[in-house]
C-alpha positions in Angstrom: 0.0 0.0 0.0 1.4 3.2 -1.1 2.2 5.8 1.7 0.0 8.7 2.2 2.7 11.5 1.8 5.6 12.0 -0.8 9.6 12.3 -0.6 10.7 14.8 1.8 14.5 16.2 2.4 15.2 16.4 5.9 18.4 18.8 6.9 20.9 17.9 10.0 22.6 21.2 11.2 25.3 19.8 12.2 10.3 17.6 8.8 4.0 20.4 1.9 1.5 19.6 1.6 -1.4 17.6 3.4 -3.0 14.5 2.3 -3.5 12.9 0.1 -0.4 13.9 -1.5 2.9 12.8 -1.3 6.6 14.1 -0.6 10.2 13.4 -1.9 12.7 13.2 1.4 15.9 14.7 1.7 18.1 14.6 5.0 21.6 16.6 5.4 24.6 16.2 7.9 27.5 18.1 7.6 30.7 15.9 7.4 34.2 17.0 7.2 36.3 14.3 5.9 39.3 13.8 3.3 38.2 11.0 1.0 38.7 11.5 -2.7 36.6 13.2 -5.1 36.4 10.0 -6.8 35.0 8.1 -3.8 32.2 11.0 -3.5 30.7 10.6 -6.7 30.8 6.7 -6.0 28.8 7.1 -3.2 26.8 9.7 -4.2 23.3 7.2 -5.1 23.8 4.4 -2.4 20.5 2.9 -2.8 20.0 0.7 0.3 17.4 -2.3 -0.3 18.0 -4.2 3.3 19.2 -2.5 6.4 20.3 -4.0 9.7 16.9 -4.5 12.1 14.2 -4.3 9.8 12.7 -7.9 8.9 13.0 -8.3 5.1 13.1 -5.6 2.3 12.4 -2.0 2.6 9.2 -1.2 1.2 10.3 2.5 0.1 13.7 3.3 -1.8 15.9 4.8 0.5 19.2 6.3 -1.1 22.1 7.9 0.8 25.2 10.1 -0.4 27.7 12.5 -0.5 27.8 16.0 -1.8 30.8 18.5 -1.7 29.9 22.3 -1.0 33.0 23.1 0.3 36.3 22.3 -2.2 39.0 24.2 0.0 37.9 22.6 3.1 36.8 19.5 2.5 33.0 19.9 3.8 30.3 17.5 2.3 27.1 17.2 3.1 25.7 13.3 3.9 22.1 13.2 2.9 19.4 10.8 3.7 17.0 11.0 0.2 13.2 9.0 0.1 11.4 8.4 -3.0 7.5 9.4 -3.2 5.7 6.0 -3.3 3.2 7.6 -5.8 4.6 9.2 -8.3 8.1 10.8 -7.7 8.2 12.4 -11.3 5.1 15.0 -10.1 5.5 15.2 -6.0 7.2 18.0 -4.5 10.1 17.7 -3.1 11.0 18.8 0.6 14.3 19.6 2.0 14.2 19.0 5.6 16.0 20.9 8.3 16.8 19.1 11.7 17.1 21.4 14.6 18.7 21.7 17.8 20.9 23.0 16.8 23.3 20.5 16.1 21.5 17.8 16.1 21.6 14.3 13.2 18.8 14.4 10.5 19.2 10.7 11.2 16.7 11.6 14.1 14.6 13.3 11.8 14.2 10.1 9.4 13.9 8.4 12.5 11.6 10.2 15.4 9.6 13.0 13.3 8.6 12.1 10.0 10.2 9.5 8.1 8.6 5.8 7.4 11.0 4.1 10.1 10.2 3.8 14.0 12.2 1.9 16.7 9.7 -0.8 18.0 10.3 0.5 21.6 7.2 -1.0 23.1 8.3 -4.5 21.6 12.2 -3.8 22.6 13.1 -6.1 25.5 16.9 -7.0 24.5 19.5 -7.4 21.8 19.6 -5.2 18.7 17.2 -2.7 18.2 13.9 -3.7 15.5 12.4 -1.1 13.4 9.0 -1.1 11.5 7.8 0.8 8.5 5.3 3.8 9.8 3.3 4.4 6.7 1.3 7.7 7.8 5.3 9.2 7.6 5.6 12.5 5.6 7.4 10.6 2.9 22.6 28.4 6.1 25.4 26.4 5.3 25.9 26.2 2.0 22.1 25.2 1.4 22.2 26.3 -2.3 25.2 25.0 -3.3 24.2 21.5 -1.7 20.3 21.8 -4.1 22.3 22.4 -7.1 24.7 20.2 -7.0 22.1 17.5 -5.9 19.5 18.0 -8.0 22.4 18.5 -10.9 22.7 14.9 -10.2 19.1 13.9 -9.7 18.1 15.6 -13.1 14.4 13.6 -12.7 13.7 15.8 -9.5 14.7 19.2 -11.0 11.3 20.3 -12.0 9.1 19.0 -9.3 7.8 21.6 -6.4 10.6 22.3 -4.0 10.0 23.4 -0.5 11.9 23.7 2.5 11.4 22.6 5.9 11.7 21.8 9.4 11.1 22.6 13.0 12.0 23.7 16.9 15.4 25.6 16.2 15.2 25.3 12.4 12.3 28.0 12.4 15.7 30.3 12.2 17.0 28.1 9.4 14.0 27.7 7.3 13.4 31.1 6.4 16.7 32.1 6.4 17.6 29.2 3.9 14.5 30.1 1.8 15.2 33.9 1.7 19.1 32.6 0.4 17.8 30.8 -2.5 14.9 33.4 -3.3 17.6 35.8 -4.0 20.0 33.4 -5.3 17.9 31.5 -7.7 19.7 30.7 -11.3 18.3 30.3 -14.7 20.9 28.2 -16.7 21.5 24.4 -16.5 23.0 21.7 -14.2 24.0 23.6 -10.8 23.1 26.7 -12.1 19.5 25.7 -12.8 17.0 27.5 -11.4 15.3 25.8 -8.0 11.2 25.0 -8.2 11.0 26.8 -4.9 7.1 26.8 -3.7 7.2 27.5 -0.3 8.5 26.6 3.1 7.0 25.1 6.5 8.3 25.0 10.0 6.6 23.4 12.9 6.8 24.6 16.7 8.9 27.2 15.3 11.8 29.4 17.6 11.3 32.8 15.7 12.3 35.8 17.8 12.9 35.6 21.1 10.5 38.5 22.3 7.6 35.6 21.5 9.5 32.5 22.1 10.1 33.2 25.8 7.3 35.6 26.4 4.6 32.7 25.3 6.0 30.6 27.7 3.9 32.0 31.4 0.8 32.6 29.7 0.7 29.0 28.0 1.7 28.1 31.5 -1.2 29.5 32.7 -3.6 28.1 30.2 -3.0 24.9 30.7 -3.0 24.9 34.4 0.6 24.0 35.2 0.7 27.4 37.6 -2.3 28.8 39.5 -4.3 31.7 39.0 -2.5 33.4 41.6 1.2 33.2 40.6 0.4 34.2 37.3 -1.6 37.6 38.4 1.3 37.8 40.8 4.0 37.8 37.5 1.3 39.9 34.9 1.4 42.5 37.9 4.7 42.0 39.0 6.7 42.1 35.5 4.2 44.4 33.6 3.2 41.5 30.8 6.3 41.7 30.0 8.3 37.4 30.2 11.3 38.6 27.6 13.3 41.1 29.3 14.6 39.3 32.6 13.8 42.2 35.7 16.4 44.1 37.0 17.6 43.3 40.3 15.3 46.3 41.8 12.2 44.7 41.0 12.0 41.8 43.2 8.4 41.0 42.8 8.9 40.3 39.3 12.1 38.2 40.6 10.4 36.1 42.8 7.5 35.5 40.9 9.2 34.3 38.1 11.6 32.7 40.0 8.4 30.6 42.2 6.9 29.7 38.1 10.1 28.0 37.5 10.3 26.1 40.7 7.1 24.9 40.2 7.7 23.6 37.0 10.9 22.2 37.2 10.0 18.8 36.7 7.5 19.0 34.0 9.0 17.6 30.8 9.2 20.7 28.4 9.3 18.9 25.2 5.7 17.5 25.9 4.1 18.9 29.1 1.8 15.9 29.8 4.8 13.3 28.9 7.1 11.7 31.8 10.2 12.8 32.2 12.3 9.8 31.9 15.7 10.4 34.5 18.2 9.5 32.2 17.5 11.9 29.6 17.5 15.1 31.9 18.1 18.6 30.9 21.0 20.4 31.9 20.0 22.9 34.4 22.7 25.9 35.0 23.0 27.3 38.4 21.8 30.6 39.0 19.7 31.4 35.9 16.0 30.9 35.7 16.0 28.3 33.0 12.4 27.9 31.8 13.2 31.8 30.7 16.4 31.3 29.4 16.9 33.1 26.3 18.8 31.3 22.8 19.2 34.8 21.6 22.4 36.8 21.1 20.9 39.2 23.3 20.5 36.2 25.8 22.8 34.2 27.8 23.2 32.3 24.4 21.5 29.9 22.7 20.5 26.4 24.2 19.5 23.7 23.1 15.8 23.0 22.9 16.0 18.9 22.6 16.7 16.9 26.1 19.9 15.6 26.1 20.8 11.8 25.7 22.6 10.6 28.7 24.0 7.3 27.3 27.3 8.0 28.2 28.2 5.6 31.3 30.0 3.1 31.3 27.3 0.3 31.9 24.9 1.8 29.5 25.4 -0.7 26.5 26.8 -3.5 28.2 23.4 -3.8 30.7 21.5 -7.1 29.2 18.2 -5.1 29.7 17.4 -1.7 29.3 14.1 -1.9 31.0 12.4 0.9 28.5 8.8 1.8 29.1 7.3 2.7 26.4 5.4 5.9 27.2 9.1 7.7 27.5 10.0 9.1 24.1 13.7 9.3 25.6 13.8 5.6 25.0 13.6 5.6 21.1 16.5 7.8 21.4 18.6 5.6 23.3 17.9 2.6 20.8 19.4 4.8 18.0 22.5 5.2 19.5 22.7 1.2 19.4 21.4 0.9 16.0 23.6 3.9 14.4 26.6 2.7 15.4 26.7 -0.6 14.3 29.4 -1.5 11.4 26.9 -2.9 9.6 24.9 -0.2 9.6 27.1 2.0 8.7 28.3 0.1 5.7 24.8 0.2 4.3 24.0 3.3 4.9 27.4 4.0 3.3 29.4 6.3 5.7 33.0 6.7 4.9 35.3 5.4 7.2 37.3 8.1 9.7 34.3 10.5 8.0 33.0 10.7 11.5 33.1 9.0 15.1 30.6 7.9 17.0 27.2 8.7 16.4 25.3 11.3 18.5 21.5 12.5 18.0 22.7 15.9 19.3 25.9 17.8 19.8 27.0 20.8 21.8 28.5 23.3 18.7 30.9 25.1 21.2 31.8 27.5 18.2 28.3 28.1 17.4 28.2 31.7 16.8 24.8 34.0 15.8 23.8 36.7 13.2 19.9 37.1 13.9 17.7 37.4 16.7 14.5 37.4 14.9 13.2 35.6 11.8 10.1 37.7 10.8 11.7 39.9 8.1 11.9 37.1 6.4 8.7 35.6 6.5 7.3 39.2 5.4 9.9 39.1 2.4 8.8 35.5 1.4 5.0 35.7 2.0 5.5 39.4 -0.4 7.3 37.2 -3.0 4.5 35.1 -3.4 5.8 31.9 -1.6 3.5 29.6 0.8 3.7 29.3 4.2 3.2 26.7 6.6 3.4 27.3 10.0 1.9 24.9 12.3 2.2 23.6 16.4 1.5 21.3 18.9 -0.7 22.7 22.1 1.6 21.0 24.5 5.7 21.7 24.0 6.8 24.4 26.7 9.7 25.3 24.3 8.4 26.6 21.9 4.5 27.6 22.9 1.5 28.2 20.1 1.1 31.4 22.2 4.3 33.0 21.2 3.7 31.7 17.8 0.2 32.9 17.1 1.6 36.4 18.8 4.0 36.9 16.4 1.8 35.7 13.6 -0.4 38.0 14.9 2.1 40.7 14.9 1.9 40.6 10.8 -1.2 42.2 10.7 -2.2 39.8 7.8 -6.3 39.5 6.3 -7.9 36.7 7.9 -9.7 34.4 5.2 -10.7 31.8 7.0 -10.6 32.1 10.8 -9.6 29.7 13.1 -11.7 26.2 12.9 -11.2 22.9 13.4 -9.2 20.5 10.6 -10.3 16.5 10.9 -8.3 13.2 10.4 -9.8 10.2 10.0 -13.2 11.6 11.1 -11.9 13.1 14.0 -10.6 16.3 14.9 -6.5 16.9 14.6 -6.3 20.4 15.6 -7.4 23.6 14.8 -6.5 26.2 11.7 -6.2 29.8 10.4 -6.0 30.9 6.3 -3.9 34.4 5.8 -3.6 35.8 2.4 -1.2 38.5 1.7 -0.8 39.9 -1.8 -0.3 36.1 -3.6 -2.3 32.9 -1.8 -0.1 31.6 1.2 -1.3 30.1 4.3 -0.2 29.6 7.9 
């Protein structure tokens, strides 16, 4: 049975269109490595039939690669590419943007929306098992890695191109879109012109003004602080979460400080999940960290995933894991076993010395910023004439649908079609709002 949803392209820095459509998948890492030109274009279409967990054949085509964006220093960009299961030579194609930042597209493919899934609840021992999830939605150098990509994937070059992804790569998205906008060709090869369409990004950071000052009120709504504390912080801090109070106003302090103690323990990612004690934020002493800002004008960006704590000793030699299910942490723990296996590897064709062990995420200690806010450049898209997605889930802390539906707000854009429901499968999936501006786009 064909999947739902066409080939995507998924971006690591280091997930349009709805159904019934489908999607062509792309997925980026950056590797540094000194293999041969030669070896690059040999591994450039690695089409894997059989990988290491999955029982039998892979019912998709899967293909994997190098592509060079960086001659003088010897950066390439490893992608993970899936084929539309309908028909590739019409579907648009999606570039997919991993956030983090820094962490694998790998996790992408494999814990957002690609068509294999660790089979957690079934995990007891032993390698990990995966299963085919058919419902899947199947800057650094972004325009010089399409070109040169497409250049060799000449059957692509004309379908619908869009760009996506989500948490941290709401910066990246529009950023990359805006790049190619302005940088679009119009001869042949890696100087043909991209099909760009649009762009989505899902629980997106945007500008930290909205990102942190979402986070009490959605607090508030949804009952994780009382009526009290949060009149207490509206009077105390003036409606005003972003700017951290000075040291003179202590009631602003202290009530900011009590909403953090409070909800110390609540799992950020998903406010109604557990949060599972080996995968634990780090916490810094001394700062209020449910207001901690990923801004330049902040204490410096964090990262917005929950960190993997798989690094003792006993970790992989333990016979059992003892994984519950309900603990998305625990998916993430059997990629570390399944993406470091040499056999893995060899299929999914990564170069020897390429890279060392695999991690979902990775601290960039010389990750430096330029921007602080993204909604120039939605403006300058959406006035172009290219189409917008931006979408949420009602329960991640990090990145709250109140800070997002403020700053959407903020554009002042004509309402077409206010917000209502959207249904799935007879039921209802989540709710909606149509914005036109000068060409048809929609959030």
């Amino acid at each position: 049975m064909p999947s739902r949803f066409p080939s995507i392209c998924f971006f690591g820095d280091r997930r349009l269109c709805s159904p019934p459509c489908l999607l062509l998948l792309l997925m980026l890492l950056v590797v540094l490595a000194t293999t041969s030109s030669r070896c690059v274009v040999e591994a450039r279409r690695n089409v894997i039939t059989h990988i290491k967990g999955f029982r039998g054949p892979l019912p998709f085509h899967l293909e994997t690669g190098y592509v060079e964006v960086d001659e003088e220093h010897g950066v390439r960009l490893f992608y993970y590419f899936i084929e539309s299961e309908r028909k590739p030579a019409e579907d648009p194609l999606i570039l997919w943007i991993t956030g983090g930042p820094g962490c694998s597209a790998l996790s992408g493919l494999l814990f957002e929306i690609g068509p294999l899934k660790f089979d957690v609840a079934g995990y007891t021992e032993g390698f990990p098992q995966l299963f085919y999830f058919k419902d899947a939605w199947t800057k650094v150098r972004i325009v010089t890695f399409l070109r040169k990509w497409l250049a060799e994937h000449e059957e692509f070059a004309s379908n619908p191109l869009y760009i996506g992804g989500d948490s941290y790569s709401g910066f990246t998205v529009p950023v990359a879109a805006v790049d190619i906008a302005n940088n679009n060709g119009n001869g042949q090869g890696i100087r043909r012109r991209l099909n760009l369409k649009g762009y989505l990004v899902g629980n997106p950071a945007t500008d930290e003004v909205y990102d942190k000052g979402g986070k009490v009120p959605f607090m508030h709504g949804m009952g994780l602080i009382s009526d009290e504390l949060y009149e207490e912080a509206l009077q105390g801090c003036g409606g005003d979460f972003y700017d951290m109070p000075q040291h003179s106003n202590t009631r602003c302090t202290n009530a900011l400080n009590a909403i953090d103690l409070v909800t110390s323990d609540i799992n950020p990612v998903h406010v109604l999940e557990p949060f599972c004690g080996k995968a634990l934020r780090v916490r810094d002493p001394g700062v209020v960290s449910m207001f901690r800002g990923h801004g330049a004008a902040g204490s410096g960006r964090r990262s917005m995933l929950v960190r993997d704590d798989v690094e003792r000793p006993d970790f992989f030699s333990r016979r059992k894991l003892d994984l519950p299910v309900e603990c998305r942490d625990n998916g993430y723990r059997l990629s570390y076993i399944w993406a470091d296996d040499p056999e893995v590897r060899v299929a999914l064709g990564i170069h020897n010395g390429s890279i060392g062990s695999w991690s979902r995420c990775r601290d960039l200690t010389h990750f430096t910023t330029d921007i602080d806010t993204v909604i120039p450049h939605h403006v300058n898209l959406t006035k172009a004439g290219y189409r917008a997605l931006v979408y949420n889930g009602d329960h991640d802390l990090d990145m709250t649908f109140v800070g997002t539906q403020a700053w959407i707000r903020s554009l002042k854009f004509p309402i077409v079609s206010d917000w209502r429901p959207w249904h799935s499968n007879g039921q209802v999936a989540g709710c909606s709002k149509l914005m036109i501006l000068m060409l048809p786009h929609a959030f």
